[in-house]
C-alpha positions in Angstrom: 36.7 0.5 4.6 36.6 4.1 3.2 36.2 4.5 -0.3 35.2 1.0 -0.7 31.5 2.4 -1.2 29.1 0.7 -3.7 28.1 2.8 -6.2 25.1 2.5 -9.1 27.1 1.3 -12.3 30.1 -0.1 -10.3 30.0 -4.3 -10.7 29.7 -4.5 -6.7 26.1 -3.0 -7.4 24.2 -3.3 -10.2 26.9 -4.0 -13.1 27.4 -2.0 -16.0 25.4 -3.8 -17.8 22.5 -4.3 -16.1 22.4 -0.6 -15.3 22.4 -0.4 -19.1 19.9 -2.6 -19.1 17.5 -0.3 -16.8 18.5 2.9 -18.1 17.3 1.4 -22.2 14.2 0.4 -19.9 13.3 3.5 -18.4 13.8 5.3 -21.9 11.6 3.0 -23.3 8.9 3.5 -20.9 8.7 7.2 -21.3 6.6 8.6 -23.8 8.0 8.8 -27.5 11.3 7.9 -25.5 11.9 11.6 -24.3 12.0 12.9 -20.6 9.8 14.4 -18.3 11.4 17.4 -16.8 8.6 18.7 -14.5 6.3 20.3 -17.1 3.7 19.3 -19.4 5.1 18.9 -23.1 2.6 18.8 -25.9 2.4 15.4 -27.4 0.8 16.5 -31.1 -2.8 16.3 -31.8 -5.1 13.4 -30.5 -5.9 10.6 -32.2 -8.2 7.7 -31.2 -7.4 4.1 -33.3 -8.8 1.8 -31.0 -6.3 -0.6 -28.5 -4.0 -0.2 -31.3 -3.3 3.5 -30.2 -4.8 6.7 -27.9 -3.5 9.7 -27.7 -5.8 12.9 -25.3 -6.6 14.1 -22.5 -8.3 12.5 -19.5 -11.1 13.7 -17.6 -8.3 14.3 -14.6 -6.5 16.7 -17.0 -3.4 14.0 -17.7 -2.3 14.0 -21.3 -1.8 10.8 -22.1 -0.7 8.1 -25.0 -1.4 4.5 -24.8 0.2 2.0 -27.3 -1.1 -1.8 -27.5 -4.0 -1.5 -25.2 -2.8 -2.1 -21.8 1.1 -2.6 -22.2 2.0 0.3 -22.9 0.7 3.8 -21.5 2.4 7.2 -20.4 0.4 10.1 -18.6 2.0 13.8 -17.9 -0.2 15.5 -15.1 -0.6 19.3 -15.4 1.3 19.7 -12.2 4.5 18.2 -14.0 4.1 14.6 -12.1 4.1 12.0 -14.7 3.7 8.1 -14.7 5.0 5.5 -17.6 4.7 1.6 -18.1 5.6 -0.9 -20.2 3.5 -3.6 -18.9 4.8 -6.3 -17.1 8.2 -5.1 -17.5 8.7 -1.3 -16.5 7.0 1.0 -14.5 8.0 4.5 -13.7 6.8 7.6 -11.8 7.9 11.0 -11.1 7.1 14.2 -8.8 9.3 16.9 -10.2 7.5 18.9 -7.1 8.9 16.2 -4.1 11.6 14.9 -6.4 10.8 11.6 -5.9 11.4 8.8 -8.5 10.1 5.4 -8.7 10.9 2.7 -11.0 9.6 -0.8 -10.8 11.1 -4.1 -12.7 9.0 -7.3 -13.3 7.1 -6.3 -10.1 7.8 -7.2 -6.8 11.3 -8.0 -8.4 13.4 -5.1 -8.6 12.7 -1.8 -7.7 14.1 1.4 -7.7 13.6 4.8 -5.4 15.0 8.1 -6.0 14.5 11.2 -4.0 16.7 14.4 -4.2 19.0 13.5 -1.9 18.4 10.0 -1.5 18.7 6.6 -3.7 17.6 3.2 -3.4 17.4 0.0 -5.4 16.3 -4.0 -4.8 17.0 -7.1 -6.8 15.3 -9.7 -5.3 16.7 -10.2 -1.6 19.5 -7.6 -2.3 19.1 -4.0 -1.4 21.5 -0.8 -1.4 20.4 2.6 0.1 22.2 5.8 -0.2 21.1 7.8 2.5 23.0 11.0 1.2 23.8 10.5 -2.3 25.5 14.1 -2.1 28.2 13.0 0.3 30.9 9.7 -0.7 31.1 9.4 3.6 27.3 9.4 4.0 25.2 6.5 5.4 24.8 3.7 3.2 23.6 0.2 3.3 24.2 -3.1 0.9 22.4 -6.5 1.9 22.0 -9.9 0.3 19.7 -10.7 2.5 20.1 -12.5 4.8 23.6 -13.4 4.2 25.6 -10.6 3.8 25.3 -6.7 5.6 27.4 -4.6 5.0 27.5 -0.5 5.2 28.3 2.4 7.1 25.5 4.0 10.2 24.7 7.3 10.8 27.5 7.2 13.6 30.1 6.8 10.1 31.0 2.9 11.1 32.0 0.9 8.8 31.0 -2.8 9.2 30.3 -6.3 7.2 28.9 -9.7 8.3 28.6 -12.7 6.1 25.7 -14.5 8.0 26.0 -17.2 9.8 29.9 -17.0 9.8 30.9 -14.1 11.3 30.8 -10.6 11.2 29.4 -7.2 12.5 25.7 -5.2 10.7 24.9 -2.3 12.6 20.9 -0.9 12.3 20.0 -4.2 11.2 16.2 -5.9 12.1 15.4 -3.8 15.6 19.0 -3.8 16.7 21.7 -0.6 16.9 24.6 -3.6 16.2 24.7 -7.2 16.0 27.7 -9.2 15.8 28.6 -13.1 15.7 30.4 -15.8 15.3 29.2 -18.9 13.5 25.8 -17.8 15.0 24.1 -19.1 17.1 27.3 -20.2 18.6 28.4 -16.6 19.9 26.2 -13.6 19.4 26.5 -9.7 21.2 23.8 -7.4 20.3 23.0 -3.7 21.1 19.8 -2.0 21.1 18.3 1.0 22.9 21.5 0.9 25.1 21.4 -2.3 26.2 24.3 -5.3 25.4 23.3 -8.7 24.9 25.2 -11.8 24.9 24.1 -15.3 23.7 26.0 -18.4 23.7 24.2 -21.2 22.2 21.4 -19.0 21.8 18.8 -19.2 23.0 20.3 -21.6 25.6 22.1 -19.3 27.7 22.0 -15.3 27.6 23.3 -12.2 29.4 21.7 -8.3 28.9 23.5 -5.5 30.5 21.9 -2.0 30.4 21.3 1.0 32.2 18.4 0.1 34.2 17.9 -3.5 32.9 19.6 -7.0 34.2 18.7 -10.2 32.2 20.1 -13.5 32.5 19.0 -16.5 30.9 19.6 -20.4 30.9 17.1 -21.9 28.8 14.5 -23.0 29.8 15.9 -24.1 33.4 16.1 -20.3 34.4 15.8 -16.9 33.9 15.4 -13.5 35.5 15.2 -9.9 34.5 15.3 -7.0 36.2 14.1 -3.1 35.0 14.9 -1.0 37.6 11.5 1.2 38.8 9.1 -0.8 36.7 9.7 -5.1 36.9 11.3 -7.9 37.9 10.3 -11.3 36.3 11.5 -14.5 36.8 11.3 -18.4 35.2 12.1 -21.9 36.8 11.8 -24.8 34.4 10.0 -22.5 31.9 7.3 -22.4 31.3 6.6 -24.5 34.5 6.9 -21.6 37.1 6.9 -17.7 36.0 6.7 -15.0 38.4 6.5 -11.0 38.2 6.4 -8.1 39.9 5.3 -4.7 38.9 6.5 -1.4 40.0 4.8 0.9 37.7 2.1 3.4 39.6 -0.8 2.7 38.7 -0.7 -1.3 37.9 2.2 -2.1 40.9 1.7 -5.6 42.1 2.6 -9.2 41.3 2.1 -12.5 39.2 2.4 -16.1 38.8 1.5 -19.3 36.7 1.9 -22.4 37.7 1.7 -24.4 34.6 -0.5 -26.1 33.6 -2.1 -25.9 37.1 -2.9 -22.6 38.4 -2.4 -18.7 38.1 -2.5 -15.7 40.0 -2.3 -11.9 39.7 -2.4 -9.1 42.4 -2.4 -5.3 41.4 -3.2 -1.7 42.3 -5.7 -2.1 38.8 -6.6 -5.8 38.4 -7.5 -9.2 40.5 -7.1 -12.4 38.3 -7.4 -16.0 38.7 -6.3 -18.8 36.1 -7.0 -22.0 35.9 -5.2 -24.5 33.4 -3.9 -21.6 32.0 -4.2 -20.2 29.5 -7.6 -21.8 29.3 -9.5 -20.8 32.1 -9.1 -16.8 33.5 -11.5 -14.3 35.5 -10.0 -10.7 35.4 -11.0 -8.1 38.0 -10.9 -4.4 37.5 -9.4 -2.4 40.6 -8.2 1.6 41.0 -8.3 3.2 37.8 -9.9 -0.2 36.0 -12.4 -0.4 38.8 -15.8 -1.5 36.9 -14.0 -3.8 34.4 -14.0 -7.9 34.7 -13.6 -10.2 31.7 -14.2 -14.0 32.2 -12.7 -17.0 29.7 -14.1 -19.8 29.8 -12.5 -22.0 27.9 -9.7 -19.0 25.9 -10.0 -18.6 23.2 -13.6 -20.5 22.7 -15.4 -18.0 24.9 -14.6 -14.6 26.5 -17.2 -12.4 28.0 -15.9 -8.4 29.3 -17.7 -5.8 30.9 -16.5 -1.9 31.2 -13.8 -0.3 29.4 -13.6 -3.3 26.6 -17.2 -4.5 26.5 -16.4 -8.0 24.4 -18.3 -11.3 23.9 -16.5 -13.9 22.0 -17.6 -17.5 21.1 -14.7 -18.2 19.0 -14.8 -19.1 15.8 -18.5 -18.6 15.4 -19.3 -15.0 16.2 -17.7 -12.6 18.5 -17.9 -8.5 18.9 -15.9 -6.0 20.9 -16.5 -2.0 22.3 -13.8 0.1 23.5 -12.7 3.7 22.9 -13.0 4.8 20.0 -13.0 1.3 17.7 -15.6 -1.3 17.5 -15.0 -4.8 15.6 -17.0 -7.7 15.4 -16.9 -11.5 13.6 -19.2 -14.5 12.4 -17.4 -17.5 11.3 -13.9 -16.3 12.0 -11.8 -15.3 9.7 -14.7 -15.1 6.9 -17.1 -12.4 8.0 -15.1 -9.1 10.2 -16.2 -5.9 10.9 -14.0 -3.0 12.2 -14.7 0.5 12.8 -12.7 3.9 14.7 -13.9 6.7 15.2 -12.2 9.9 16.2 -13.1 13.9 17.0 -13.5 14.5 13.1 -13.3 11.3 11.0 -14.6 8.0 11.2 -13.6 4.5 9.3 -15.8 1.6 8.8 -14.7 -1.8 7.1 -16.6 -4.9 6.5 -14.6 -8.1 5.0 -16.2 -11.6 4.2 -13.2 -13.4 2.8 -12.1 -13.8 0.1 -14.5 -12.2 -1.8 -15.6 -9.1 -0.3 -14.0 -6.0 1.4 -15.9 -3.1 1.7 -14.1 0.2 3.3 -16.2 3.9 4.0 -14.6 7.2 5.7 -16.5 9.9 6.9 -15.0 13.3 8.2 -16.6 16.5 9.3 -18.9 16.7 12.4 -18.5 16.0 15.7 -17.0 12.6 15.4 -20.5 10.5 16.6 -21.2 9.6 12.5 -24.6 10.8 12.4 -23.7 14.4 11.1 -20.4 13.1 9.3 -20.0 13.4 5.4 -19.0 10.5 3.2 -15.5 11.5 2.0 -14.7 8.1 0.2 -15.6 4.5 0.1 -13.6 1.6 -1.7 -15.2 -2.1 -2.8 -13.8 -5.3 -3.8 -15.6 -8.2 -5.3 -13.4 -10.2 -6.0 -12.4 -11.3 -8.4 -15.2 -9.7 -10.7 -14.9 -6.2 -9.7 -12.9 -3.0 -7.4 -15.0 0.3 -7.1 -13.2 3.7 -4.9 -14.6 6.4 -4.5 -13.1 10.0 -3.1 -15.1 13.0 -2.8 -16.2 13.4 -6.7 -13.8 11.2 -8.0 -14.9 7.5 -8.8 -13.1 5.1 -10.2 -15.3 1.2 -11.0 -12.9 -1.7 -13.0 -14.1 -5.7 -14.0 -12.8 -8.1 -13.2 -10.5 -7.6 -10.5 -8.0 -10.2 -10.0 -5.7 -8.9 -6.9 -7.3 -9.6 -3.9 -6.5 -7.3 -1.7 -8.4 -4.0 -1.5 -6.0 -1.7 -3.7 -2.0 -1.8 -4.4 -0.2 0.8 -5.9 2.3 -1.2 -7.8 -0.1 -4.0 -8.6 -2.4 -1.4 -10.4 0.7 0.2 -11.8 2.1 -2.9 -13.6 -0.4 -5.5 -13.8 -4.1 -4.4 -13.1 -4.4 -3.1 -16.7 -3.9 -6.6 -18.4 -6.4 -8.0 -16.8 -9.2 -5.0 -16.8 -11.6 -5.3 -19.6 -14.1 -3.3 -18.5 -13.3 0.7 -16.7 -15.6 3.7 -15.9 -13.9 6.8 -14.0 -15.8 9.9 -12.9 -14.5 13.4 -12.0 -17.5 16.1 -11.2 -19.7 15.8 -14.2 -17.3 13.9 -16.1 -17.3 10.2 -17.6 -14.9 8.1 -19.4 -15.7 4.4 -20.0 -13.4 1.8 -21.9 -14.3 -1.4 -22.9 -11.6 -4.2 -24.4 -8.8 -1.5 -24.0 -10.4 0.8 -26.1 -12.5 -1.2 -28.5 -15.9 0.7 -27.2 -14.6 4.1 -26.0 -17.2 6.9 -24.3 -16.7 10.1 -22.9 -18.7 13.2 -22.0 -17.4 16.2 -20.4 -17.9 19.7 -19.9 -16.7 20.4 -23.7 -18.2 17.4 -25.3 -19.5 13.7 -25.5 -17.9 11.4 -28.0 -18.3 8.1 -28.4 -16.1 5.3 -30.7 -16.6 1.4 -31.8 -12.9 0.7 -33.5 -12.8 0.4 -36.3 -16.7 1.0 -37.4 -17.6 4.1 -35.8 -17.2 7.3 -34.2 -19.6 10.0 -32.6 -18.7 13.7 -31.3 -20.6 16.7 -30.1 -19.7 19.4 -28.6 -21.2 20.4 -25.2 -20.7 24.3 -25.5 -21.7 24.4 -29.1 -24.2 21.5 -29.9 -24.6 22.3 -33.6 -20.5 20.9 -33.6 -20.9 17.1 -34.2 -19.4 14.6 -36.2 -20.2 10.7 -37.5 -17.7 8.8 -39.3 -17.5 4.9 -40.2 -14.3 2.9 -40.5 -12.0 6.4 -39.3 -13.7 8.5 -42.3 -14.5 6.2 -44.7 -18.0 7.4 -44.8 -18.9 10.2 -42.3 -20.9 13.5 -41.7 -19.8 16.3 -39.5 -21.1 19.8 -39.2 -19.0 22.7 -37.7 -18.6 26.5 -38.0 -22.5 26.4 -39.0 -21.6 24.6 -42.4 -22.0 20.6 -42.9 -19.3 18.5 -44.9 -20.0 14.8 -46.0 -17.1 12.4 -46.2 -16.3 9.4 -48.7 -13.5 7.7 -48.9 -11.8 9.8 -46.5 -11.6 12.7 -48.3 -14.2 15.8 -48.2 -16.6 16.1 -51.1 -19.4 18.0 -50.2 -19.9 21.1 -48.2 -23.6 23.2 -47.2 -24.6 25.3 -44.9 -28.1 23.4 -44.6 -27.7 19.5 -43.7 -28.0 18.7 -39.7 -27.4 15.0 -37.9 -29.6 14.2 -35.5 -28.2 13.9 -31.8 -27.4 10.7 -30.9 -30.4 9.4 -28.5 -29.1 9.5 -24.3 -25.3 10.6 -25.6 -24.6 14.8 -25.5 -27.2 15.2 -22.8 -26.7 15.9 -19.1 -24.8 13.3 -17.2 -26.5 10.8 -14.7 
């Protein structure tokens, strides 16, 4: 099969034409369709005409140029990492620094990943990765999933399976190799050196390994064997099971009876069942000596004492206590709690679905929260509004219509259609949109500016407050004052210049931010 390799632009990938297609795409969605190479290119002088078009600076240092309100938008970073998007048909970003590229179609339906040595593209359910895109012999993979594998692994095999027909895939799911014939007729798989063999599956089954023996007839009977740690073993599953452990620590054995009776003898536990599952008492022994957990009926009511300290009356309320994580529930699966805490960090979430998830992380101290620092929080009301928050960098949007807490590519390519109302903070600066731009405010360490399309426009400078401007309908009718002399506009055009006339400040905009 060598030199049969897929490759971008060849028809047994993407096409000529459709790689066309995405390459128009990904011109389009770069700003004034020019490239990014890694450094920040000047884009001209700002200008501010509403949704219609932006082009400045943002309080995080990107310059940026936005074109139709939210569909389309382009932002350099001063680091050289630069994002694009023509809304809800293209996204891209770039990191000149990692060299990683990502390009996103019509969200979740085609995406693209490119890293400097590695490429990657889906359509749908098909998917190609070039794990070397340096070397023709490399590791590759090209699925229609999940109908047809084929590719080369990083042992340099060759292989190709048209599922359920016939075939070999090799790193496919959890498995080293699978391969079949009209499956689930014939199947031999290999994973962590073991062979499997199904016939029928999952009627009758074979594994052969180093230190593992399975055999299976379903469901009349089955054993398996793992040499120096268990040996289980079903009649008329799931009728009669039975286990034995080896392991040190937890050595010892097991049965159920179903639906009768259960019973399990260990070095680190004593356990009865009755009408299993249902009905269980748990004993601690050896190293779990001090632990018993009781349920009564499972899953309505569970009550544990020692390591896991748990009380459960399923689905009403329930909490838990073990090392490190607590998590807790009223009216299951609406109201959950969860926390973890570690030697220097600690992460606390609340969630009453579907509307509300709440998220807060703390770091610093000596892990016990008291003397721990808020690092970030992150809340969701949905669907009327998302708030995050990291160190001095905020970020507060309405309505939010994703439920889930935050997704990259949702925010990427769809988020900004539906956001009519956005406030971001970074240190002592604001910005704050409204309707895409319609109402525009910002204030910064170099000035606060403010801007109704089209009716008005306000600007002062921070460092020099005497520096201000007012205009009406984009100049129209305006003052400004700079350079300690004053000019009055008409008609957009300059008619009158003194060194005397001042404007007022604007009352609550130039001052100090809240």
């Amino acid at each position: 099969m060598t030199g049969l390799r897929p490759r971008i632009g060849e028809p047994y990938r993407l096409g000529t034409l459709f790689r066309s297609c995405l390459v128009i795409a990904c011109w389009l969605c770069l700003p004034g369709g020019t490239s990014v190479r890694g450094e920040q290119e000047e884009w001209g002088k700002p200008f501010d005409y509403g949704p219609l078009a932006c082009r400045d600076t943002n309080i995080h240092g990107e310059q940026r140029l936005r074109i139709l309100g939210p569909f389309y938008e382009a932002r350099v970073s001063p680091e050289g990492e630069s994002f694009s998007a023509l809304r809800p048909i293209v996204s891209r970003r770039t990191d000149p620094a990692g060299g990683q590229t990502r390009l996103e179609y019509l969200w979740p339906l085609a995406v693209v990943r490119k890293s400097t040595h590695e490429e990657s593209w889906r359509f749908a359910n098909i998917m190609y990765t070039d794990f070397d895109v340096t070397d023709d012999e490399s590791r590759y993979r090209f699925w229609i999933f999940p109908l047809v594998f084929r590719g080369r692994d990083a042992e340099h095999r060759d292989y190709m399976a048209v599922f359920p027909i016939a075939g070999t895939a090799n790193e496919v799911m959890t498995f080293d190799s699978a391969e079949f014939v009209f499956f689930p007729l014939y199947a031999r798989s290999m994973k962590s050196g073991m062979v499997t063999y199904d016939i029928l599956w999952p009627l009758f089954s074979k594994t052969v390994g180093e230190d593992m023996y399975r055999v299976r007839i379903f469901p009349f009977y089955g054993r398996a064997v793992k040499k120096g740690e268990s040996e289980r073993t079903f009649v008329m599953w799931p009728i009669w099971t039975w286990a034995r452990y080896e392991r040190p620590g937890t050595s010892g054995s097991a049965y159920i009876l179903f639906p009768i009776f259960g019973r399990t003898i260990a070095e680190n536990q004593l356990s009865w069942m009755l009408l299993p599952p249902f009905i269980r008492w748990t004993e601690g022994r050896g190293r779990d000596r001090g632990y018993s957990e009781a349920q009564v009926p499972w899953p309505f009511l569970r009550i544990g004492h020692g390591k896991v300290e748990r009380f459960h009356l399923w689905p009403l309320v329930g909490a838990q206590k073990e090392a490190g994580i607590r998590s807790s529930f009223l009216l299951w699966p609406l109201v959950s709690t969860w926390s973890r805490t570690t030697a220097n960090e600690q992460t606390d979430r609340v969630v009453i679905a579907p509307f509300v998830q709440y998220e807060r992380r703390l770091e610093g101290g000596s892990g016990a929260g008291e003397d721990m620092e808020v690092s970030g929080r992150a809340l969701k009301l949905w669907p009327l509004l998302s708030y995050r928050q990291r160190s001095n960098v905020s970020s507060f949007k309405a309505p939010s219509l994703w439920p889930a807490l935050r997704v990259q590519s949702i925010e990427d390519n769809v988020a900004p259609l539906w956001t009519l109302y956005s406030r971001e903070t970074n240190g002592d600066s604001v910005e704050t949109e409204l309707l895409w731009g319609l109402y525009r405010y910002r204030c910064d360490v170099n000035e606060s500016r403010f801007s109704v399309f089209p009716m008005l426009s306000w600007r002062q400078s921070r460092e020099e407050p005497e520096e201000k401007s007012l205009l009406a309908l984009g100049g129209l009718l305006g003052y400004s004052r700079s350079e300690g002399k004053s000019r009055l506009h008409l008609m957009y055009l300059t008619l009158c210049r003194s060194g005397t006339a001042e404007l007022p400040v604007a009352p609550g905009i130039g001052g100090p931010v809240k």
